[in-house]
C-alpha positions in Angstrom: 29.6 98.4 -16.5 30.3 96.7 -20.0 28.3 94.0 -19.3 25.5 95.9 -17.9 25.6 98.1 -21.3 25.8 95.2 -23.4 22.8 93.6 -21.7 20.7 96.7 -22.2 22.1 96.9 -25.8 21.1 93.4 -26.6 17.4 94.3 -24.9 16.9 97.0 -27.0 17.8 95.9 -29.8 15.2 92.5 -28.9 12.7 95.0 -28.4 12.8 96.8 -31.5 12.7 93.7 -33.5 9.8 92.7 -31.5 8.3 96.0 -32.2 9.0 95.7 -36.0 7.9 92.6 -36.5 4.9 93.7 -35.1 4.4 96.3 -36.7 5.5 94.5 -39.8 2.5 93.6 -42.5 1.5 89.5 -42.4 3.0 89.2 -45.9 6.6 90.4 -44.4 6.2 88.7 -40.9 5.2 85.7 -41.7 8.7 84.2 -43.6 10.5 85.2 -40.8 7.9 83.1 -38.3 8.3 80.1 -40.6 11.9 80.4 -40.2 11.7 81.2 -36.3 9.9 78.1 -35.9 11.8 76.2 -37.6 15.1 77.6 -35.5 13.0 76.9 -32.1 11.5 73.4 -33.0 14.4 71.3 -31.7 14.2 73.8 -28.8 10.3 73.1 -28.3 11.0 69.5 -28.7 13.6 68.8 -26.3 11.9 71.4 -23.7 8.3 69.1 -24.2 10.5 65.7 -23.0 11.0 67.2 -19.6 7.3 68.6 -19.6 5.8 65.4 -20.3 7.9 63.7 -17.8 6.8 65.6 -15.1 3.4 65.7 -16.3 3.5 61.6 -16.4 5.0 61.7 -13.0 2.3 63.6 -11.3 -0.2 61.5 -12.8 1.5 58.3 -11.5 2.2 60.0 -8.0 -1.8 60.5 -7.6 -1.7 56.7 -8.7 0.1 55.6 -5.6 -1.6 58.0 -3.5 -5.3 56.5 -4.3 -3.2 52.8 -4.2 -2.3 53.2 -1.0 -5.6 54.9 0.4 -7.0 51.7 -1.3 -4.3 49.6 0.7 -5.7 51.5 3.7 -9.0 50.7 3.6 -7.9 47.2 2.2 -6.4 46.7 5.4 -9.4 47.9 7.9 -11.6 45.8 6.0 -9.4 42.8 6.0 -8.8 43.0 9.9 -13.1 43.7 10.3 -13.4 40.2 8.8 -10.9 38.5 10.6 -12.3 40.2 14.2 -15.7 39.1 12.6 -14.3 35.6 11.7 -12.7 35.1 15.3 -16.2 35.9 16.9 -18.3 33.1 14.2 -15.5 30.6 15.4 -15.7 31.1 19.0 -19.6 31.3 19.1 -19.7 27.8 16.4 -17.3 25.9 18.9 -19.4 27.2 21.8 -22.6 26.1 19.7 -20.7 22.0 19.6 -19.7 22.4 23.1 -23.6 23.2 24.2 -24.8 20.7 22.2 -22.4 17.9 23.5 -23.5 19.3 26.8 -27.1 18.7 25.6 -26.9 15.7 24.7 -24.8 14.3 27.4 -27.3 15.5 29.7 -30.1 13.8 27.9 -28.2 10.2 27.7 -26.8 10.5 31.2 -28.5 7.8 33.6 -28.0 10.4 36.3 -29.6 13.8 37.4 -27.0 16.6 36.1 -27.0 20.2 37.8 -25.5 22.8 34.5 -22.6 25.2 36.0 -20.0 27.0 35.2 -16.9 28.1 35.4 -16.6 32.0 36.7 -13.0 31.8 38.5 -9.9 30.0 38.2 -6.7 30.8 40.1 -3.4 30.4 38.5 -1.4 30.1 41.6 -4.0 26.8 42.1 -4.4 26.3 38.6 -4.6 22.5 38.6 -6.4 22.1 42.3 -9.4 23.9 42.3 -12.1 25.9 40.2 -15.2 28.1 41.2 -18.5 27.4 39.3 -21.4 29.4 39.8 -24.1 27.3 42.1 -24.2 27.4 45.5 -26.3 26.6 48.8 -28.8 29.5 47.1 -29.7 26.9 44.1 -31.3 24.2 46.6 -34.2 26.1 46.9 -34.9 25.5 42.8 -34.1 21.7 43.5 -36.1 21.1 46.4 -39.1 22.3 44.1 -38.1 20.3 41.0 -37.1 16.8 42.9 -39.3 17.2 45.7 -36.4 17.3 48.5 -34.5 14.3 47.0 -31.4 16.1 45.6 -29.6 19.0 46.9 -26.1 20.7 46.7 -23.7 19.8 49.0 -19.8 18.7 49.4 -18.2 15.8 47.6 -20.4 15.5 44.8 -19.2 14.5 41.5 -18.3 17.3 38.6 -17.9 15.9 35.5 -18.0 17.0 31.6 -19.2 15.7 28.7 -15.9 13.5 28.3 -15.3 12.6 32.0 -14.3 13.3 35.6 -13.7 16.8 36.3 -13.5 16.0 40.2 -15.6 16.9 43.4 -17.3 19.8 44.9 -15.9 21.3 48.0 -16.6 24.2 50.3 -20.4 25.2 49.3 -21.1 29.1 49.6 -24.3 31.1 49.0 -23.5 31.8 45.4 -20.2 29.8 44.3 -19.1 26.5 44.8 -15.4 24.9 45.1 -15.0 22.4 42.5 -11.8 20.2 43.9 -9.8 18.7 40.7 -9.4 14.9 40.5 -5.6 16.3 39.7 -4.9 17.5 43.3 -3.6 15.3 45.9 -6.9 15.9 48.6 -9.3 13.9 45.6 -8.8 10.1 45.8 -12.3 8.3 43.5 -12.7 4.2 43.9 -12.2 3.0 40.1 -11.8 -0.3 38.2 -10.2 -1.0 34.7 -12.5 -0.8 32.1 -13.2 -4.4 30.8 -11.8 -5.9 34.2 -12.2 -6.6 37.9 -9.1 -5.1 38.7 -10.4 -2.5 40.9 -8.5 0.4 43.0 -8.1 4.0 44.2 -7.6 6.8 42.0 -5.6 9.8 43.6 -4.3 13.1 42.4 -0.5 13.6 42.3 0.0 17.5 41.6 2.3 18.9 39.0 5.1 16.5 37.7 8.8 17.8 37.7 7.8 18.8 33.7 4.7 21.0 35.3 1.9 18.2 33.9 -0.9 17.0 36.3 -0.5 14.0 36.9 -3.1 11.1 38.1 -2.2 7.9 39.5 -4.3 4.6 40.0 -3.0 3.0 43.3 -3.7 -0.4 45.5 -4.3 -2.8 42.4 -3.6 -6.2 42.6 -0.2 -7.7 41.7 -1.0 -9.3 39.3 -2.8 -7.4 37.4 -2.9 -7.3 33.7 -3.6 -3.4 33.4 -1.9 -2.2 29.7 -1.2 1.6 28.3 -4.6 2.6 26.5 -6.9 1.2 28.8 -9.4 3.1 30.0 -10.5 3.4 34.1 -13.8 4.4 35.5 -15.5 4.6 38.2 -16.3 1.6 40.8 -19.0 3.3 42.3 -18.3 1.5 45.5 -17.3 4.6 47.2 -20.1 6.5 48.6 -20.4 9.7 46.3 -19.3 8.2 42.9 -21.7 6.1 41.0 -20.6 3.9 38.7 -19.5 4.2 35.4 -18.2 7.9 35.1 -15.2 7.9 32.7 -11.9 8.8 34.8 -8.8 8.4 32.5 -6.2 6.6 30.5 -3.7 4.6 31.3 -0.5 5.8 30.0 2.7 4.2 31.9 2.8 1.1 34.0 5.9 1.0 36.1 7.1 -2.5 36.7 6.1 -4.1 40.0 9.3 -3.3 43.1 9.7 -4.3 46.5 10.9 -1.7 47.6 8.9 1.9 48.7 6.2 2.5 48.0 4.6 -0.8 46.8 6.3 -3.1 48.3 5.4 -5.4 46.2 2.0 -5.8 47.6 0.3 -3.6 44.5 0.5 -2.5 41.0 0.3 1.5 40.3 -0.1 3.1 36.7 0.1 6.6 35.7 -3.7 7.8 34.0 -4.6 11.0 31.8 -7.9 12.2 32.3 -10.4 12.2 29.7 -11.3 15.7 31.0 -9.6 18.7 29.5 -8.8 19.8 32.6 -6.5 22.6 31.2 -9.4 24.1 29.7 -12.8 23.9 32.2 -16.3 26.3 30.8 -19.4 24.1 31.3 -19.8 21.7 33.7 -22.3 19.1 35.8 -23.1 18.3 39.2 -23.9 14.8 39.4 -27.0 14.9 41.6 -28.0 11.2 42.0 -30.0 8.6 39.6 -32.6 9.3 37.7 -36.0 8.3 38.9 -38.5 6.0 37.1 -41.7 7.5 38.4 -42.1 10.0 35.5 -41.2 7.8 33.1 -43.4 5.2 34.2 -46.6 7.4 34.8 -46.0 8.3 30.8 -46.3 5.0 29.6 -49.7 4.6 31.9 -50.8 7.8 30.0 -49.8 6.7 26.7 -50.6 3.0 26.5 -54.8 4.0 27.6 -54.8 -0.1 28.5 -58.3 0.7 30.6 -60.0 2.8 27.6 -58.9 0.1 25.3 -60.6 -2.4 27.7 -63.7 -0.7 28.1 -64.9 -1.0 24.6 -64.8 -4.8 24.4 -67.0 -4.7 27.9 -69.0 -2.2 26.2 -69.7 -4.1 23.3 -70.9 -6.8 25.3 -73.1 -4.6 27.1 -75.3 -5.0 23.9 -77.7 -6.6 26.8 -78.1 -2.8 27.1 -80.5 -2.5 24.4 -81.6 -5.4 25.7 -82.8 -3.5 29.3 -85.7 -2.0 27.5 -87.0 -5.2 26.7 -88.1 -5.9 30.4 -90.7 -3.3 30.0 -92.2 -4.5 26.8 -92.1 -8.5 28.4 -93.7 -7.7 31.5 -96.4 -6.0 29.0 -96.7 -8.9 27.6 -96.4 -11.1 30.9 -97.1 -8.8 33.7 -97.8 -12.3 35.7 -94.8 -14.5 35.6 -92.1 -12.9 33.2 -91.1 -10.2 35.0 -89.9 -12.0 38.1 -87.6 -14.1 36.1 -86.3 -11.2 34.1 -84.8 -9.5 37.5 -83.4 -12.7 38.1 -81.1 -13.0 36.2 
């Protein structure tokens, strides 16, 4: 109860000075606001410290809140350009693989069918591939080599760096494409440089999962090195000649004992193909034929035009023709006989 009366005591008497000082004339009220003020200035001072704090906090938690909107968008943007980047890379290497394509396929000496690659198993990841030609696509090459070339089994695949391997099993749409990796693809080959010449056989995956590719049945005493390169003998009847195959990376001495013998020399090859990584590929069809280019230089060189104006000039006896006329005019007796003579 004390308290509560001294409480109520203390407001009134507040509120009387209030009203006084109020009610007070400026020339009496004034001194005692001058020394009010000066009482409450170190109160005002050290109550504006916190109010500026918090005001300077606010401002700097708006601060971080734009940042990290900014961080945000920073972000999106960032992985935009590296999505965008990612698809300029793929299509620029997809723009040097065409154009090695291209211009393989201009150089080549052979006619190349374009395929590729729509299916790849991984439980027969190094034996075979699907490309997308089949028995359907004769019908265009009948029309563009006049029945000389057509798609069928055992035909060369190959890439702008070397042997891929052979076609198999020939459907309407899709073709197998057998890899020179798996143990049913043997090629005839020679060493590069040589006239050591032998057979070229898939071996599967190695103990360390690697395809491996061995070069059987050469002769003992060969010199074959590591880095030389093999290619193709052509003496096989689907293989031309010349077709890069591999290179050689481990020649094993020569044994007597299984599964040489002694009679021949093996050595372990890596094929110039990326065969781990298979998009665009060619059919070798057969040679190319002569008969175009040869009916081009006909066109071009115009031999028989050019000779026609040195017999034309000659045939200035032309001009000549309507002299007749005017001799037997002259002669009409003996001159025109001898004229027709001649």
């Amino acid at each position: 109860m004390v308290n509560k009366s001294a409480y109520i005591l203390v407001a009134g008497v507040g509120s009387a000075l209030i009203l006084t000082l109020l009610l007070l004339p400026a020339p009496v009220t004034q001194p005692l606001r001058k020394e009010t003020l000066e009482l409450l200035g170190p109160l005002l001072r050290i109550v504006e410290k916190p109010v500026n704090f918090f005001g300077r906090m606010d401002g700097k938690l708006k601060t971080l809140d734009e940042a990290q909107t900014e961080v945000t968008l920073l972000r999106e943007q960032v992985a935009e350009l590296q999505l965008r980047n990612q698809l300029l890379s793929d299509k620029e290497n997809e723009n040097k693989r065409l154009r090695e394509m291209l211009g393989f396929q201009t150089a080549s000496q052979y006619e190349l069918l374009p395929c590729r690659v729509v299916s790849r198993e991984p439980s027969s990841w190094w034996d075979s591939v699907q490309i997308n030609v089949g028995w359907e696509n004769n019908t265009d090459l009948d029309k563009k080599y006049h029945g000389m070339y057509s798609l069928t089994s055992d035909q060369p695949v190959v890439s702008p760096r070397g042997v891929v391997g052979k076609t198999g099993v020939v459907s309407k749409y899709v073709t197998d494409v057998i890899l020179m990796v798996n143990q049913n693809c043997s090629i005839s080959a020679t060493v590069d440089g040589t006239h050591d010449q032998g057979i070229v056989e898939g071996q599967g995956n190695s103990d360390e999962g690697e395809p491996r590719v061995k070069v059987k049945y050469l002769p003992k005493d060969s010199q074959i090195a590591v880095g030389q390169f093999l290619v193709t003998s052509g003496l096989g009847p689907y293989f031309p000649a010349g077709l890069r195959l591999g290179t050689v990376t481990d020649v094993p001495p020569l044994k007597n004992d299984y599964p040489t013998f002694g009679l021949y020399r093996e050595a372990v090859i890596e094929p110039t193909a990326d065969l781990n990584q298979l998009d665009e590929l060619f059919i070798v069809l057969g040679p190319k034929h002569e008969t175009k280019q040869d009916a081009k230089p006909d066109t071009g060189t115009d031999t028989t035009p050019q000779a026609n104006p040195p017999t034309d000039t000659p045939a200035s006896p032309e001009p000549a023709v309507p002299e007749p006329p005017s001799a037997p005019d002259s002669n009409p007796s003996g001159a025109s006989p001898p004229a027709t003579g001649n």
